[in-house]
MOPAC internal coordinates of N, CA, C and O (Angstrom, degrees):
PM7 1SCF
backbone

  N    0.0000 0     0.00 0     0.00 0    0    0    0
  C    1.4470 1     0.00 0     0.00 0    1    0    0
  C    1.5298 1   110.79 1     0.00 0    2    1    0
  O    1.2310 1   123.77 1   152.95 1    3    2    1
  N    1.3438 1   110.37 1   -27.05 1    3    2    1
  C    1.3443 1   112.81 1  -161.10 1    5    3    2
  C    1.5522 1   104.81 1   -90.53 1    6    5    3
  O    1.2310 1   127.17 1   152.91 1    7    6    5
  N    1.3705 1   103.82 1   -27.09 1    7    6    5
  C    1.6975 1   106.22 1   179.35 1    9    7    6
  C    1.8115 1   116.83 1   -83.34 1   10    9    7
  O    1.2310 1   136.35 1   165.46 1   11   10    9
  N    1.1875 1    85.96 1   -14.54 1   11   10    9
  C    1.7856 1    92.95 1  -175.50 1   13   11   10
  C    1.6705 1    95.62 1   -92.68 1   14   13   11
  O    1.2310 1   110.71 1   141.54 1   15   14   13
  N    1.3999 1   135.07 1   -38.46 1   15   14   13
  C    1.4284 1   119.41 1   167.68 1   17   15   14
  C    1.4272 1   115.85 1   -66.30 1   18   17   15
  O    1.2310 1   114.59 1   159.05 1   19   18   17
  N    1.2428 1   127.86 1   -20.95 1   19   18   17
  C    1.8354 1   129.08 1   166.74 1   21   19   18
  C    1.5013 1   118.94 1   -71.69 1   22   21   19
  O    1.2310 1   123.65 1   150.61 1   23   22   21
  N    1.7253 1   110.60 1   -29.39 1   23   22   21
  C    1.0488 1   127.52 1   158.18 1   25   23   22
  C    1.3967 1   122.52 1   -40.61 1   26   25   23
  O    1.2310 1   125.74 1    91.80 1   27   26   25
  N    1.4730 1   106.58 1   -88.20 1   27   26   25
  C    1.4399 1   124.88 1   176.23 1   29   27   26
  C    1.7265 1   104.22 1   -49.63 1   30   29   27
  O    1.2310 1   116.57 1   130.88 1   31   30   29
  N    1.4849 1   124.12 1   -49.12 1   31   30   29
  C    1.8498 1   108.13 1   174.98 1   33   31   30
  C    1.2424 1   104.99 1   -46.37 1   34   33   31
  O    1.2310 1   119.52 1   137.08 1   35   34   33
  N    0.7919 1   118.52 1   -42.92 1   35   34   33
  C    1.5896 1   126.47 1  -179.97 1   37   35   34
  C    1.2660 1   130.35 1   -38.99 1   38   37   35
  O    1.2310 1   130.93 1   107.49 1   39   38   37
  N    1.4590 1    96.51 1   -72.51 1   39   38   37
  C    1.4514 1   106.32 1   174.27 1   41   39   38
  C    1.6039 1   105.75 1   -71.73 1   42   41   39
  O    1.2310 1   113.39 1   146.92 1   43   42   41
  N    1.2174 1   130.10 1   -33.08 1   43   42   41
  C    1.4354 1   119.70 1   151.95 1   45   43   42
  C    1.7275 1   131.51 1   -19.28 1   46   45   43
  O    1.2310 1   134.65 1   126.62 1   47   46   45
  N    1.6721 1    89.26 1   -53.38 1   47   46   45
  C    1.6763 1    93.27 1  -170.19 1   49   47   46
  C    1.2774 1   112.58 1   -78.20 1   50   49   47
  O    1.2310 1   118.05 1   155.20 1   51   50   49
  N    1.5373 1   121.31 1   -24.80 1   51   50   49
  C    1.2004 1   134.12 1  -157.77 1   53   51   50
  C    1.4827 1    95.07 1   -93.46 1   54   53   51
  O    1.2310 1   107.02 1   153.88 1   55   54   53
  N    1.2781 1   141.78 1   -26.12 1   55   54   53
  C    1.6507 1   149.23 1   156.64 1   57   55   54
  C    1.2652 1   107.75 1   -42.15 1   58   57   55
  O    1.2310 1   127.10 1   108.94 1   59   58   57
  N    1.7306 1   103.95 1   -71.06 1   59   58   57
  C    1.7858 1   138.96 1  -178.25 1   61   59   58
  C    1.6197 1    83.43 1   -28.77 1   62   61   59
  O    1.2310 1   122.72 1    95.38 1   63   62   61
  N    1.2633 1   112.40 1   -84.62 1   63   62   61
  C    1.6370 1   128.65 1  -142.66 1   65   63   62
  C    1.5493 1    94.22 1   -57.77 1   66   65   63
  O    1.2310 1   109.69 1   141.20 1   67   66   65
  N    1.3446 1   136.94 1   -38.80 1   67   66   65
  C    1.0579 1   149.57 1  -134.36 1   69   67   66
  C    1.7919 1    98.67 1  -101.43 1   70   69   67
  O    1.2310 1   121.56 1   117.50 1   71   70   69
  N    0.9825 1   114.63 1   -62.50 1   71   70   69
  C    1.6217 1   124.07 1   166.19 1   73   71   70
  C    1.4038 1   114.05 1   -18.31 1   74   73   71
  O    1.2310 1   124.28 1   123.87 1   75   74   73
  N    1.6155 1   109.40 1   -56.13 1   75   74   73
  C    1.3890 1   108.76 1  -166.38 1   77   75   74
  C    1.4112 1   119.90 1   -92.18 1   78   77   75
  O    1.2310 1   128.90 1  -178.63 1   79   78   77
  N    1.4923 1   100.45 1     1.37 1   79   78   77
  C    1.8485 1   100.98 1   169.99 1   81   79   78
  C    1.4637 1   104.74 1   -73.87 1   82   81   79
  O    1.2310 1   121.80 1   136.52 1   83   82   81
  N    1.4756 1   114.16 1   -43.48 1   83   82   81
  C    1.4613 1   125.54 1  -162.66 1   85   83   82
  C    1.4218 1   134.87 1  -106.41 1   86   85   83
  O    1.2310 1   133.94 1   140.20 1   87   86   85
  N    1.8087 1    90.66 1   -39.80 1   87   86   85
  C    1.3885 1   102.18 1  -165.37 1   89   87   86
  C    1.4578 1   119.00 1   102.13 1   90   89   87
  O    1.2310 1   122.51 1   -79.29 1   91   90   89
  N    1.2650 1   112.80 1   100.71 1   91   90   89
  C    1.8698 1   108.97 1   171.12 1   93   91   90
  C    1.3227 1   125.42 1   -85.91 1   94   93   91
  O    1.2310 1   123.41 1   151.23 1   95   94   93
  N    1.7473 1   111.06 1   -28.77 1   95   94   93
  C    0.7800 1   116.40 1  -161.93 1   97   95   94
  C    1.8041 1   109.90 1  -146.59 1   98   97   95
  O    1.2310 1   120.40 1   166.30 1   99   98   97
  N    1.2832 1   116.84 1   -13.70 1   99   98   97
  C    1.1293 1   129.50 1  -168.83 1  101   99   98
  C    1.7274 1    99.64 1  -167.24 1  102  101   99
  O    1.2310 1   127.80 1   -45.97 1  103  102  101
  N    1.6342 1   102.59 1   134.03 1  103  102  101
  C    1.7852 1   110.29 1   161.01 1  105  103  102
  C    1.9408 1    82.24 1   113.17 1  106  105  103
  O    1.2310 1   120.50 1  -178.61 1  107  106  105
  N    1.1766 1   116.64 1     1.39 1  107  106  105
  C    1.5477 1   121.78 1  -179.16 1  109  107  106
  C    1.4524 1   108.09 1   -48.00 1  110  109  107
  O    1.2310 1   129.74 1   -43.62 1  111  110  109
  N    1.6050 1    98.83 1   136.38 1  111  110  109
  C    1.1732 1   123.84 1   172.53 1  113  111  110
  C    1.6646 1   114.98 1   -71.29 1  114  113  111
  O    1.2310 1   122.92 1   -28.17 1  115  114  113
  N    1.3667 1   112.02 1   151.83 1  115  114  113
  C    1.4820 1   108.34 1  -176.39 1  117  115  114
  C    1.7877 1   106.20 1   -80.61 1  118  117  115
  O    1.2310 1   127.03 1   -39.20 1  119  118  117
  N    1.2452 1   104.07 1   140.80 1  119  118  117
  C    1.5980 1   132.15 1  -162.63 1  121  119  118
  C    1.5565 1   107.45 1    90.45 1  122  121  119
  O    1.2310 1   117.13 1   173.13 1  123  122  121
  N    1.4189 1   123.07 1    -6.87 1  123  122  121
  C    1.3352 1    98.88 1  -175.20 1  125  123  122
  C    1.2135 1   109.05 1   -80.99 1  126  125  123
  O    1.2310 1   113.15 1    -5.22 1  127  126  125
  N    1.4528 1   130.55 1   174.78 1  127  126  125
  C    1.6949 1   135.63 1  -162.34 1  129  127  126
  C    1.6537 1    91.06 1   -83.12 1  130  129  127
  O    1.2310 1   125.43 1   -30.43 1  131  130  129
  N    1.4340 1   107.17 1   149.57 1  131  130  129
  C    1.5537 1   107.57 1  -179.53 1  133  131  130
  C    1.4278 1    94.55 1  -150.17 1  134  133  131
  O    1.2310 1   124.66 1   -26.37 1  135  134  133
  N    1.1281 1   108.66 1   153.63 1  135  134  133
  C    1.9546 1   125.85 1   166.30 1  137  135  134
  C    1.4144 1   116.19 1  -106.42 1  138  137  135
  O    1.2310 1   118.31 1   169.43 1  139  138  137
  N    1.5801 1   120.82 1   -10.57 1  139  138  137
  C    1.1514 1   117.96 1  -173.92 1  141  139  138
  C    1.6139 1   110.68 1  -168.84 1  142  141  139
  O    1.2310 1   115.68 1   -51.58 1  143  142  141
  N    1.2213 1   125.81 1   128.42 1  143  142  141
  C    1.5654 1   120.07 1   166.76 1  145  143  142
  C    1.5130 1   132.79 1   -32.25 1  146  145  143
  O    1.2310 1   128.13 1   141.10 1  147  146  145
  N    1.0727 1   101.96 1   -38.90 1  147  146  145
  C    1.7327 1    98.57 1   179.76 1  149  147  146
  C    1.4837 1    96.86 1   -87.25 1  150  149  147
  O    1.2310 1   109.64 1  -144.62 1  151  150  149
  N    1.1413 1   137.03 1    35.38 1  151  150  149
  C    1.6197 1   142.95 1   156.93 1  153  151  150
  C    1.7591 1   108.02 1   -89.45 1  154  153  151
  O    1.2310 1   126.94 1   133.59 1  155  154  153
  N    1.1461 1   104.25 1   -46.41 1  155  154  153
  C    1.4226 1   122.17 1  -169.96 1  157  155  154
  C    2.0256 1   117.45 1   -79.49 1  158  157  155
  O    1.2310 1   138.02 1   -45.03 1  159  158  157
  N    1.1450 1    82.69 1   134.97 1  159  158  157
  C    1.7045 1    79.39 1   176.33 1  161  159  158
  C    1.4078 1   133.62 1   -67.23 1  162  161  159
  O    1.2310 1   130.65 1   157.97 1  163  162  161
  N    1.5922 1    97.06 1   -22.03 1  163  162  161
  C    1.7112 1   126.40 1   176.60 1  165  163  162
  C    1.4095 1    97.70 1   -79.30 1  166  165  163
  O    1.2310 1   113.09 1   142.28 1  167  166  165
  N    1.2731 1   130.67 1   -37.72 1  167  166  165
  C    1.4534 1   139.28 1  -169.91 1  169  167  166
  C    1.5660 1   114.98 1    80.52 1  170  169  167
  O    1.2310 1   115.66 1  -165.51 1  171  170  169
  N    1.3835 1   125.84 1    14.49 1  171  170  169
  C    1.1586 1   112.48 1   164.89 1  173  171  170
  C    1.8224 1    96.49 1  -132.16 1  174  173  171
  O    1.2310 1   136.19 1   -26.34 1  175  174  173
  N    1.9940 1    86.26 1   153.66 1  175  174  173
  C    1.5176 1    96.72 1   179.72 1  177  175  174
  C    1.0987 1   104.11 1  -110.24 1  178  177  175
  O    1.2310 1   102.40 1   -91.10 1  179  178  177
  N    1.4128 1   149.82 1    88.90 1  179  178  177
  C    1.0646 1   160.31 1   172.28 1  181  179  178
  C    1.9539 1   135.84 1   -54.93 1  182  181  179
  O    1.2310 1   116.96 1   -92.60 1  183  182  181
  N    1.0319 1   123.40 1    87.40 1  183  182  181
  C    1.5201 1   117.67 1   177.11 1  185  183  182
  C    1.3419 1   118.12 1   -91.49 1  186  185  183
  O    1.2310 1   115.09 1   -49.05 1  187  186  185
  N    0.8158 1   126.92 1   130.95 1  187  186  185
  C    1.9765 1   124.09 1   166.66 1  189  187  186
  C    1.5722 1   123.43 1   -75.97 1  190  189  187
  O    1.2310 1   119.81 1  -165.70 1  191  190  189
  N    1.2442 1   117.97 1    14.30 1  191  190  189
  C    1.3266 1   109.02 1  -156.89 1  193  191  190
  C    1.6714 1    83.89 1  -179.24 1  194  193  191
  O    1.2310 1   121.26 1   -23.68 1  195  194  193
  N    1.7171 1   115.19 1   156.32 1  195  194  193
  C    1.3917 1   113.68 1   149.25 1  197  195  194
  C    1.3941 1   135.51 1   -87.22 1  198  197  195
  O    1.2310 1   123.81 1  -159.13 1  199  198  197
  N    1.0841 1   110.29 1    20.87 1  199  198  197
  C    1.5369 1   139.14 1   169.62 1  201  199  198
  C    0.7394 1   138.40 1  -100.32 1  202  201  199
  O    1.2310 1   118.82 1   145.53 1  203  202  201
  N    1.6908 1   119.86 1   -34.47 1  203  202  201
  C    1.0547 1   147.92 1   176.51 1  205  203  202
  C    1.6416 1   116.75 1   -71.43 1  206  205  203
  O    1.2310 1   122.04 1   -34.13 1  207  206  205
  N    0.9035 1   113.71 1   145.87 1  207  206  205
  C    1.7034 1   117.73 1   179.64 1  209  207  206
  C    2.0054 1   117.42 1   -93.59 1  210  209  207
  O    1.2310 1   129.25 1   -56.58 1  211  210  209
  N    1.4186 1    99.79 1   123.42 1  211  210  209
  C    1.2459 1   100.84 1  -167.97 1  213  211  210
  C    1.3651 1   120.43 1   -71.51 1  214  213  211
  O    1.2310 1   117.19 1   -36.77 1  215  214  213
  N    1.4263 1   122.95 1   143.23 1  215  214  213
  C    1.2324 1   126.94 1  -167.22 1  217  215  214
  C    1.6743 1   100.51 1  -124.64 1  218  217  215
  O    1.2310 1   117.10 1    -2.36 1  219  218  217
  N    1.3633 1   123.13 1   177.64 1  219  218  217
  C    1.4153 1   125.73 1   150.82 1  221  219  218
  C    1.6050 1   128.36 1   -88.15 1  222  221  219
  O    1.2310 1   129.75 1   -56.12 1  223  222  221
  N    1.1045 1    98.80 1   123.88 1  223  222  221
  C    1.4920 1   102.90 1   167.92 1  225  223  222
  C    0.9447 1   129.58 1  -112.65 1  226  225  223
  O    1.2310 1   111.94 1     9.77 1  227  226  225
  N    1.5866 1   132.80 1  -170.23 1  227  226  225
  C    1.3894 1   128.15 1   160.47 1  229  227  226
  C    1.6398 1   113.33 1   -77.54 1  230  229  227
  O    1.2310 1   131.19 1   -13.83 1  231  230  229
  N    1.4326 1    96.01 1   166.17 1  231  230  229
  C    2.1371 1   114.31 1   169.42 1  233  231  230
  C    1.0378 1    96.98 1   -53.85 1  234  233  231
  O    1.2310 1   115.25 1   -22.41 1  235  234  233
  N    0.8580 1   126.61 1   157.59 1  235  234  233
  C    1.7867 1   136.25 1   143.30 1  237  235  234
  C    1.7805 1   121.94 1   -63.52 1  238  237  235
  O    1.2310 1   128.33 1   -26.06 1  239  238  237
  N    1.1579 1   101.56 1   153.94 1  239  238  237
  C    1.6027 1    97.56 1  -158.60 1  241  239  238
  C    1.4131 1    85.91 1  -119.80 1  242  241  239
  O    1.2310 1   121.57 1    -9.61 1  243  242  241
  N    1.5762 1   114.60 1   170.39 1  243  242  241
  C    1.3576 1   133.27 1  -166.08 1  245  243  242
  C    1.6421 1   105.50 1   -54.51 1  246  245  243
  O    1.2310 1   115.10 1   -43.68 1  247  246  245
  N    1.1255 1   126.89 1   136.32 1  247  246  245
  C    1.6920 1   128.99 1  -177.45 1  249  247  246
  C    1.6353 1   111.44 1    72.36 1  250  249  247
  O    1.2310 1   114.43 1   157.81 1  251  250  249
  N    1.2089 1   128.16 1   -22.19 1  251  250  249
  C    1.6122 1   120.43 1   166.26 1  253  251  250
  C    1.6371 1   122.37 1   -59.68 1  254  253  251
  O    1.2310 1   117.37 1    -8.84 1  255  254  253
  N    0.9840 1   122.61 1   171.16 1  255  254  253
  C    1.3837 1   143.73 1  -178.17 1  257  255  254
  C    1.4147 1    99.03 1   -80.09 1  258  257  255
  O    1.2310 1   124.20 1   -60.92 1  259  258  257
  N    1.7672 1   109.55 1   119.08 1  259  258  257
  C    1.5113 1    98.30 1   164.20 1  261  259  258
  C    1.6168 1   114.03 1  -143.48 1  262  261  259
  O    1.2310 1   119.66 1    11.80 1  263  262  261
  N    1.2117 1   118.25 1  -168.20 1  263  262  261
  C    1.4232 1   120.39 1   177.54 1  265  263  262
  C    1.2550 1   107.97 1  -129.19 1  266  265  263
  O    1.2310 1   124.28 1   -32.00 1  267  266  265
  N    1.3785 1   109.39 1   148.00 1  267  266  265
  C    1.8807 1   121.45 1  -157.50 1  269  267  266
  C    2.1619 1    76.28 1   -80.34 1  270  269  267
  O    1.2310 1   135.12 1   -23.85 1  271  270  269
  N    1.3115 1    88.36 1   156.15 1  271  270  269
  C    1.5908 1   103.85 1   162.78 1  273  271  270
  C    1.5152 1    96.22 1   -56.17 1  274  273  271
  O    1.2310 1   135.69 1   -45.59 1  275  274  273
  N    1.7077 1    87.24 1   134.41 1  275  274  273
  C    1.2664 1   119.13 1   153.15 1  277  275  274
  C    1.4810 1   155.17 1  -128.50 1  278  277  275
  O    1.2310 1   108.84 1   -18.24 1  279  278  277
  N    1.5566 1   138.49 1   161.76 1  279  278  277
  C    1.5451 1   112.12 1  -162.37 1  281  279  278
  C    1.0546 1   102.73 1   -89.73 1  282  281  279
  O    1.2310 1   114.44 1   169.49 1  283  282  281
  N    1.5891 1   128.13 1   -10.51 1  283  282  281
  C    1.7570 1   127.10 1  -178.23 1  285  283  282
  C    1.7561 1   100.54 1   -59.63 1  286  285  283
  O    1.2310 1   125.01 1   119.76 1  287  286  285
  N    1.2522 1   107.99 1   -60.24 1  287  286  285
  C    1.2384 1   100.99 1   174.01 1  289  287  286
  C    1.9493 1   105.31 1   107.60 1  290  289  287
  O    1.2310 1   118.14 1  -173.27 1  291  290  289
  N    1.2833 1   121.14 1     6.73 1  291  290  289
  C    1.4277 1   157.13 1   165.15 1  293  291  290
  C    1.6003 1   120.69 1  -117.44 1  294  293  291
  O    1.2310 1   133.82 1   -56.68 1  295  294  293
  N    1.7106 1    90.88 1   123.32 1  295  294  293
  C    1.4844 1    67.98 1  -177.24 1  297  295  294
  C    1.9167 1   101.60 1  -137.60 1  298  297  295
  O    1.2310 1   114.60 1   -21.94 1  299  298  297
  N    1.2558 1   127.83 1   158.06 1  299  298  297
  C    1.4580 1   127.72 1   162.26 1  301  299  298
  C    1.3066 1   109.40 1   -73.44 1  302  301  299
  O    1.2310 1   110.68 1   154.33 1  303  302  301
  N    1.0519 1   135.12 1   -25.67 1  303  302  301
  C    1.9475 1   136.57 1   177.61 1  305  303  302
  C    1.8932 1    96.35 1  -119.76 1  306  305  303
  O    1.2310 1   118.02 1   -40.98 1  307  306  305
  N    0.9679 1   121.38 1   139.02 1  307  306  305
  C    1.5691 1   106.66 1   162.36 1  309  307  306
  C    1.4554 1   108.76 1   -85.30 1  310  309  307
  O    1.2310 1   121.08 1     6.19 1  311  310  309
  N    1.3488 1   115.55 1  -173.81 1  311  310  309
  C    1.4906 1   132.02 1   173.92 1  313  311  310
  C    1.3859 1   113.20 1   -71.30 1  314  313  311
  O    1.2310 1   118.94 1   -24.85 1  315  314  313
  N    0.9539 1   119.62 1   155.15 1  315  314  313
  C    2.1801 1   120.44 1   166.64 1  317  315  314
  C    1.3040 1    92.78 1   -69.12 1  318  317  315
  O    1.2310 1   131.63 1   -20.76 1  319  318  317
  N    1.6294 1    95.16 1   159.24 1  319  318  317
  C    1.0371 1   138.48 1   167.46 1  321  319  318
  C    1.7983 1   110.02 1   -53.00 1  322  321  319
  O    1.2310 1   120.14 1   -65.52 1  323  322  321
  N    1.1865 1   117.33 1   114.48 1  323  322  321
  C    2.0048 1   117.68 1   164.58 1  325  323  322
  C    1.9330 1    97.84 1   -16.56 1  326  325  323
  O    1.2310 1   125.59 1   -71.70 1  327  326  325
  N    1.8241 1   106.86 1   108.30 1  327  326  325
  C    0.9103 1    91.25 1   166.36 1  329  327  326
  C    1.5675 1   117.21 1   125.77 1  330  329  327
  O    1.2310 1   124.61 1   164.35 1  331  330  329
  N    1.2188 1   108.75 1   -15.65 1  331  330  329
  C    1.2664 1   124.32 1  -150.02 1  333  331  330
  C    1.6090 1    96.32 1  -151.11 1  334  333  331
  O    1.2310 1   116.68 1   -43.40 1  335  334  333
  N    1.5475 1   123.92 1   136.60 1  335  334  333
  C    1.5490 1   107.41 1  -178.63 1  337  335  334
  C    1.4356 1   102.31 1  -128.16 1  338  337  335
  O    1.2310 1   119.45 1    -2.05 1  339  338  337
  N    1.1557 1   118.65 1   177.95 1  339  338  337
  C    1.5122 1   120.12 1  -165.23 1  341  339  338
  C    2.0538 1   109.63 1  -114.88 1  342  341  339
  O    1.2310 1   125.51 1   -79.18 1  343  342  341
  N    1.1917 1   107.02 1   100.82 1  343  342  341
  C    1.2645 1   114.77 1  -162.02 1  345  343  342
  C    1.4251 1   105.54 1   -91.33 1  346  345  343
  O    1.2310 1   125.32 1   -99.14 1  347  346  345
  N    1.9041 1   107.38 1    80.86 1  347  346  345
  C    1.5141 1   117.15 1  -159.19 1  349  347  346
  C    1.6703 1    95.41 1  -120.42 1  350  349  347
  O    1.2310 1   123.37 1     4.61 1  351  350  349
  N    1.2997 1   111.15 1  -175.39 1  351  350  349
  C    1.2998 1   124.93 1  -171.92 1  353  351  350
  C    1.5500 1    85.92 1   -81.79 1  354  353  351
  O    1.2310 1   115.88 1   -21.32 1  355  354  353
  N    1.4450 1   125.43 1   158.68 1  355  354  353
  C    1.6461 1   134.67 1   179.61 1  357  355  354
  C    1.3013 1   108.97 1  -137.33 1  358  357  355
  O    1.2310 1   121.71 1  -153.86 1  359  358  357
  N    1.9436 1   114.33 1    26.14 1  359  358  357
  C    1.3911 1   110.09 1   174.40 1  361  359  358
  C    1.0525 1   109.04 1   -82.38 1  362  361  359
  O    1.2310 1   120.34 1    -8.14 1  363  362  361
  N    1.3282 1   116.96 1   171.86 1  363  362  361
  C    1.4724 1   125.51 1  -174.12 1  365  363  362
  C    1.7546 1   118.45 1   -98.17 1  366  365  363
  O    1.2310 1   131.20 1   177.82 1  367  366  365
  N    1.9217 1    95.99 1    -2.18 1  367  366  365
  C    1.7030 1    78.97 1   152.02 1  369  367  366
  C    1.1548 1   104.22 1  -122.83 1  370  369  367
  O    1.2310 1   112.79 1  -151.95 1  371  370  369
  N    1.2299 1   131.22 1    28.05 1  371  370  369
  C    1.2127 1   130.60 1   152.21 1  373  371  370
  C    1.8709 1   115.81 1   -55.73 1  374  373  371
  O    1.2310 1   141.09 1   115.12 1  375  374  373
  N    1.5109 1    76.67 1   -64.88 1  375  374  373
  C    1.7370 1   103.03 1   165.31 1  377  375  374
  C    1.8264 1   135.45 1   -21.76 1  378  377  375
  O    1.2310 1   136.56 1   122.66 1  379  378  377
  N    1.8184 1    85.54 1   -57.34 1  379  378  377
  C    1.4972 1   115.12 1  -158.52 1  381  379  378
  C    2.0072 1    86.00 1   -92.85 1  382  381  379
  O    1.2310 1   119.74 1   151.92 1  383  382  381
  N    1.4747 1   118.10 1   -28.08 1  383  382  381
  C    1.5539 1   109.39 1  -173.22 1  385  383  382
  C    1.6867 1   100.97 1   -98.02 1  386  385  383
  O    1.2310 1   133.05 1  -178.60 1  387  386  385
  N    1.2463 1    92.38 1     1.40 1  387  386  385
  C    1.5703 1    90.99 1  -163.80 1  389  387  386
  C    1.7327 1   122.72 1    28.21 1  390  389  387
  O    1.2310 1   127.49 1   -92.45 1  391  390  389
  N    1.2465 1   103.19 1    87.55 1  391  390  389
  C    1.0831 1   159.66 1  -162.73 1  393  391  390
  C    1.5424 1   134.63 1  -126.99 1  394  393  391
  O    1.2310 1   122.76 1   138.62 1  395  394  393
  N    1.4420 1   112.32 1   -41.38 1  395  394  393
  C    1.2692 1   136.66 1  -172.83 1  397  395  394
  C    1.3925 1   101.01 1   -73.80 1  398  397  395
  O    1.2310 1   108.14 1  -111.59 1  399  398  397
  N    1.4702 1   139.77 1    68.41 1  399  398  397
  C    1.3183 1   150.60 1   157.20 1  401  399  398
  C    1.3321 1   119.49 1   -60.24 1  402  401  399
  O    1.2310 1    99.67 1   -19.62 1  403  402  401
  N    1.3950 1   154.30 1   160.38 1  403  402  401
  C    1.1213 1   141.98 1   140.85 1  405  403  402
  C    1.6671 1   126.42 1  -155.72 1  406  405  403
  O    1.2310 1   102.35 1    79.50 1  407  406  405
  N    1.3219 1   149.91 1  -100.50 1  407  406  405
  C    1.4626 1   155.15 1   159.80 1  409  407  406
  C    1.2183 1   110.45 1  -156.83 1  410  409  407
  O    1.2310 1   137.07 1   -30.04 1  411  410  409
  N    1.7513 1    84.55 1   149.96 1  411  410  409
  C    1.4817 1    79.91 1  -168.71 1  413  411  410
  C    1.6043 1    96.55 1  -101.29 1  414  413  411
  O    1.2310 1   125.89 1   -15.09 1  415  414  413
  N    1.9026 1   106.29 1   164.91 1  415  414  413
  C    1.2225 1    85.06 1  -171.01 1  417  415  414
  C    1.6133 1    87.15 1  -166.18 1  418  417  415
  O    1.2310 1   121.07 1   -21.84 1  419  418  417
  N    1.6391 1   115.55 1   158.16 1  419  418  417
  C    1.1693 1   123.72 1  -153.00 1  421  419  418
  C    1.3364 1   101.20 1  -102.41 1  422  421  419
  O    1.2310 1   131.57 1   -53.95 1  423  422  421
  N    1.2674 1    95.27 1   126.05 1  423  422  421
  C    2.0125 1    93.99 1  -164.76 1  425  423  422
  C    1.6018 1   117.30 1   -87.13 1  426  425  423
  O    1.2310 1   127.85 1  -168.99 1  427  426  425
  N    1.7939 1   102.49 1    11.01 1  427  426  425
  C    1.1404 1   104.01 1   167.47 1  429  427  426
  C    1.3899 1   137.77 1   -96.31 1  430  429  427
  O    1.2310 1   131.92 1   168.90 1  431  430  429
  N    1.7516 1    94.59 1   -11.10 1  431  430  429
  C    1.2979 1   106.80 1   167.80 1  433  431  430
  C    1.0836 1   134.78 1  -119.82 1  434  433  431
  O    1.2310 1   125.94 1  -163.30 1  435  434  433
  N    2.0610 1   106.19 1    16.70 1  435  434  433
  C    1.4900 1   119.76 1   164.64 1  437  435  434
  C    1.3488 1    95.81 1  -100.28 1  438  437  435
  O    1.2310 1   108.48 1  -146.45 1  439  438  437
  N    1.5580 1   139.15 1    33.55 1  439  438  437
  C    1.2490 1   125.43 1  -176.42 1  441  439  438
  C    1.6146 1    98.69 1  -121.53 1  442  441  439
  O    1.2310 1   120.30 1   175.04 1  443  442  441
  N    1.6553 1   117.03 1    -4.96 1  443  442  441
  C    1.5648 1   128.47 1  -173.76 1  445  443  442
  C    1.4017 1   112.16 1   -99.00 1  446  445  443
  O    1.2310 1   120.10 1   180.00 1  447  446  445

């Protein structure tokens, strides 16, 4: 009993220590496998396909393809970049087919 609880601290610390070089589960590097955006350091979890397995990617940058925030938290386009908003369709079966794609675009210089 006593060697299997020194065990498991163990393998505890060696997880513990290990997490914060890399990330096990959150602070993820882009390409690593993700289930959800707030896993990722970029903040989006990105799939290409519904088959496909989601990874992290980058925001979308000014003129790319993106997807309005969402509560899935997966996305086929990611979000823009801090700064930049995504000028997509906001129907609700856009939404529900995810579908609702659009550009991203800097709202300071579609406001001139």
């Amino acid at each position: 009993m006593e060697r299997t609880l020194v065990l498991l601290l163990l393998s505890l610390a060696v997880a513990q220590s290990f997490s914060h070089q890399r990330g096990l589960i959150f602070s993820l590097d882009n390409g690593e496998l993700c289930l959800q955006s707030a896993q990722c350091k970029s903040k989006c979890c990105h799939r290409t396909s519904g088959l496909s397995l989601a990874r992290c990617a980058n925001k979308a940058i000014e003129f790319q393809e993106c997807s309005p925030k969402s509560l899935y938290g997966v996305y086929y386009k990611c979000p823009c970049e801090q700064g930049l908003t995504c000028e997509a369709d906001s129907s609700l079966v856009g939404s529900i087919t995810n579908t609702n794609y659009g550009t991203c675009q800097d709202p300071q210089k579609s406001s001139k």
